[in-house]
C-alpha positions in Angstrom: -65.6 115.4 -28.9 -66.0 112.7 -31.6 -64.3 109.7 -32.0 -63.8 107.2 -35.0 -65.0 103.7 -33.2 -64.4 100.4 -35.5 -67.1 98.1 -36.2 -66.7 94.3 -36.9 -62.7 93.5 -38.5 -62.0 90.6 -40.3 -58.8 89.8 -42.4 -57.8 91.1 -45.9 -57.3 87.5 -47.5 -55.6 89.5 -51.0 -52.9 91.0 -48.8 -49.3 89.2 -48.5 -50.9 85.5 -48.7 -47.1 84.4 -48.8 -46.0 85.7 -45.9 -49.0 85.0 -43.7 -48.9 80.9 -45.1 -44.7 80.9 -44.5 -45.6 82.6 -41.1 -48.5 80.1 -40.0 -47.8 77.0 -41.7 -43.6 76.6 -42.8 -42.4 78.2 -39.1 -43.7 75.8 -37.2 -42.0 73.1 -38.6 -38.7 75.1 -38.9 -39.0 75.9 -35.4 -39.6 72.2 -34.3 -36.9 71.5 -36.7 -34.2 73.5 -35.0 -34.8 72.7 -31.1 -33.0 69.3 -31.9 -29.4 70.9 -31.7 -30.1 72.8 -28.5 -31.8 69.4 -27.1 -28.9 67.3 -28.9 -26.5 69.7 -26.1 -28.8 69.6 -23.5 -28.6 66.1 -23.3 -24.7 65.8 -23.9 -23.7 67.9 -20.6 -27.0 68.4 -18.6 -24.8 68.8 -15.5 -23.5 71.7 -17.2 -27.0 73.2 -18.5 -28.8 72.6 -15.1 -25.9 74.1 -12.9 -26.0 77.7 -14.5 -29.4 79.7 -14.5 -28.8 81.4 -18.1 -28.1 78.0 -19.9 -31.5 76.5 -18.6 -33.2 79.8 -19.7 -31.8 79.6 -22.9 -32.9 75.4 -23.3 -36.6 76.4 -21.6 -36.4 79.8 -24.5 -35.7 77.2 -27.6 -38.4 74.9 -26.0 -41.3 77.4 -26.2 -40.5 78.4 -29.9 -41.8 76.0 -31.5 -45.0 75.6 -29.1 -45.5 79.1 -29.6 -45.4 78.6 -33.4 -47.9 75.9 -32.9 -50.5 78.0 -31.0 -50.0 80.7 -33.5 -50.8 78.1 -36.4 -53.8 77.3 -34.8 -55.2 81.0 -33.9 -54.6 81.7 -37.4 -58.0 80.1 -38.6 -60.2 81.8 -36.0 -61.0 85.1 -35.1 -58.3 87.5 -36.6 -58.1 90.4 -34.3 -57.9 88.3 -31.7 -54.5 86.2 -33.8 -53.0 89.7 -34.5 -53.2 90.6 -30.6 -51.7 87.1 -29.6 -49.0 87.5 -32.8 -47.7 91.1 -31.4 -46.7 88.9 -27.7 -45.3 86.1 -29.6 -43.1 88.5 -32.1 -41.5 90.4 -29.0 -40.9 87.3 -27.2 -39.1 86.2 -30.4 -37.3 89.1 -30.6 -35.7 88.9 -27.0 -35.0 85.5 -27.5 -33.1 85.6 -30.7 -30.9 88.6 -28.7 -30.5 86.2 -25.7 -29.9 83.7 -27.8 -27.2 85.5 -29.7 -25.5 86.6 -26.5 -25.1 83.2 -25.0 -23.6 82.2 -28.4 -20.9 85.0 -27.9 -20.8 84.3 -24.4 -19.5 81.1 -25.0 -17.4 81.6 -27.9 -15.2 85.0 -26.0 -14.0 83.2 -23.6 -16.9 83.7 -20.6 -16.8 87.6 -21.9 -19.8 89.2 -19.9 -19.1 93.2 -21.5 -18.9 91.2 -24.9 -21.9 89.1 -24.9 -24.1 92.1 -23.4 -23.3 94.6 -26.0 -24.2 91.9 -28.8 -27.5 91.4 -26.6 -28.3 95.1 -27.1 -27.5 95.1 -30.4 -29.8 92.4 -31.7 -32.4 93.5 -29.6 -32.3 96.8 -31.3 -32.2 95.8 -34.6 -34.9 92.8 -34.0 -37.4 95.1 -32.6 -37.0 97.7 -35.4 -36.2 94.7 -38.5 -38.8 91.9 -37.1 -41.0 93.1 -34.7 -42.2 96.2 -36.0 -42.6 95.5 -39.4 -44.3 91.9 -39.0 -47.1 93.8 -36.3 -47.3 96.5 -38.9 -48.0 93.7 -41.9 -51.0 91.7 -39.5 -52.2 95.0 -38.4 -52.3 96.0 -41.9 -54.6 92.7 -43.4 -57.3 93.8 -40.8 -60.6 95.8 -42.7 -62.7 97.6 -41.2 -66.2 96.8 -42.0 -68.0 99.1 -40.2 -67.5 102.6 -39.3 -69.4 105.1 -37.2 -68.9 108.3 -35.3 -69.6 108.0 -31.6 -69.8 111.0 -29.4 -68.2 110.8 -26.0 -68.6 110.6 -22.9 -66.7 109.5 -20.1 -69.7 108.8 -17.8 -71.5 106.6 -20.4 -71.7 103.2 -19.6 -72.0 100.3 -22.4 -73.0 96.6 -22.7 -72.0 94.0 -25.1 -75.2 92.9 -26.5 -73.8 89.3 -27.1 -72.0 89.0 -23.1 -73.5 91.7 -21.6 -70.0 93.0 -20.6 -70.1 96.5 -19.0 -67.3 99.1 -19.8 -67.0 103.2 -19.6 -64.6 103.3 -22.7 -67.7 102.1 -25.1 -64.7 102.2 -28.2 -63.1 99.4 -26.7 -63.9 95.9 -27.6 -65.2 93.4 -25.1 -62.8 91.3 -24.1 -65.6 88.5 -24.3 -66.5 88.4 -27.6 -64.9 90.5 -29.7 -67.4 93.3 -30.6 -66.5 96.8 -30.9 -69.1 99.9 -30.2 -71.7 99.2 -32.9 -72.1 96.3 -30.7 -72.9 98.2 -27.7 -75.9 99.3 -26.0 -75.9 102.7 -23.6 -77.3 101.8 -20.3 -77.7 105.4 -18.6 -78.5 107.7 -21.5 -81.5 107.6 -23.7 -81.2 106.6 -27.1 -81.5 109.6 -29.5 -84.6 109.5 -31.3 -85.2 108.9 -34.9 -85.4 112.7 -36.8 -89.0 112.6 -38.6 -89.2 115.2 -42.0 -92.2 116.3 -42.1 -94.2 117.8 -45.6 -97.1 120.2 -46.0 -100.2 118.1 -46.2 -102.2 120.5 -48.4 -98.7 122.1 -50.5 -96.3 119.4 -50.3 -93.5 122.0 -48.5 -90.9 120.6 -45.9 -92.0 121.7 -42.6 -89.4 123.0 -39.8 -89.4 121.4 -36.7 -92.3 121.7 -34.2 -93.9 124.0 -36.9 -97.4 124.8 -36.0 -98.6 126.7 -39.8 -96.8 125.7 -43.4 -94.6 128.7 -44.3 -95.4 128.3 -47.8 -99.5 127.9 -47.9 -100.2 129.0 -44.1 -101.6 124.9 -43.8 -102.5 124.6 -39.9 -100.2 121.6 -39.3 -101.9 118.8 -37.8 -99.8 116.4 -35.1 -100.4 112.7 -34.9 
């Protein structure tokens, strides 16, 4: 069996500069900018905020937006990969907390509804995984090139080192959690490395020889073996 394994990846610069700048560099200051209402409540009734559980989840959910944005601003200049894997956390916890968000809101406003404010939950959540989530992991998953490509055979028994960490995994197509590196990083540890094919030619005619000939099928040549 052959698998496809992914060499080094690094970020497609000429794809949807826009949206990765708004995303990385505008959000975070939106996002600071917007905690100040839910602070500005927080600190007009914090009896009221620390006495139910879901009120303080939704002040500590607004609090970690904008720190979250923050951290992704800063991943965004380093290793991409490694951004795209931290952005796909950040987007879903987004996601749940604009639906939590939402149902607090309705919560509130239908008169301490429960049935009301969980069917609005459900129905941002659904819509915010399908309308935010999925495409924005599709659009960073989409700026990663591969640079290099190679077919690996495999096998579960083979075991692989990083040559950078020296990190030791069965599933060679993975990357090493170290560094980085994917397979054409890796070194097999209990298999021999395949040797390099030699073509051989006729000394005397200049024919291609067939492996481990002993004569040239074209002049008869004895063939002579370093």
């Amino acid at each position: 069996m052959r698998l496809f394994c992914m060499g080094e990846l690094h970020m497609n610069k000429q794809l949807g500069t826009k949206w990765f700048t708004f995303y990385t560099k505008v959000r975070p200051w939106l996002a600071c900018l917007m905690i100040f209402s839910t602070l500005g409540d927080f600190f007009q009734y914090p009896d009221v905020y620390l006495s139910r559980w879901w009120l303080l989840l939704y002040l500590l959910g607004a609090i970690a937006q904008p720190i979250l944005c923050i951290i992704v601003a800063v991943k965004s200049s380093r290793d991409y990969p490694d951004f795209v894997r931290f952005v796909k956390g950040v987007l879903l916890f987004e996601t749940i907390n604009m639906a939590y968000q939402q149902g607090v809101h309705q919560y509130l406003n239908s008169e301490l509804q429960f049935g009301v404010a969980a069917i609005v939950f459900v129905v941002i959540l659904v819509i915010g995984y399908f309308v935010w989530y999925r495409l924005n992991v599709k659009y960073f998953e989409k700026r990663i090139n591969v640079i290099e490509t190679d077919y690996l055979e495999f096998d579960p028994n083979r075991i692989t080192e990083c040559k950078s960490r020296g990190y030791r995994d069965k599933n060679f197509f993975n990357a090493c959690p170290q560094c980085g590196q994917y397979a054409k990083q890796y070194i097999y540890l209990n298999q021999e490395q395949p040797k390099e094919e030699r073509i051989c030619f006729c000394r005397k005619c200049g024919s291609k020889l067939i492996d481990d000939a002993v004569f040239c099928d074209k002049c008869g040549t004895k063939v002579i073996k370093e």
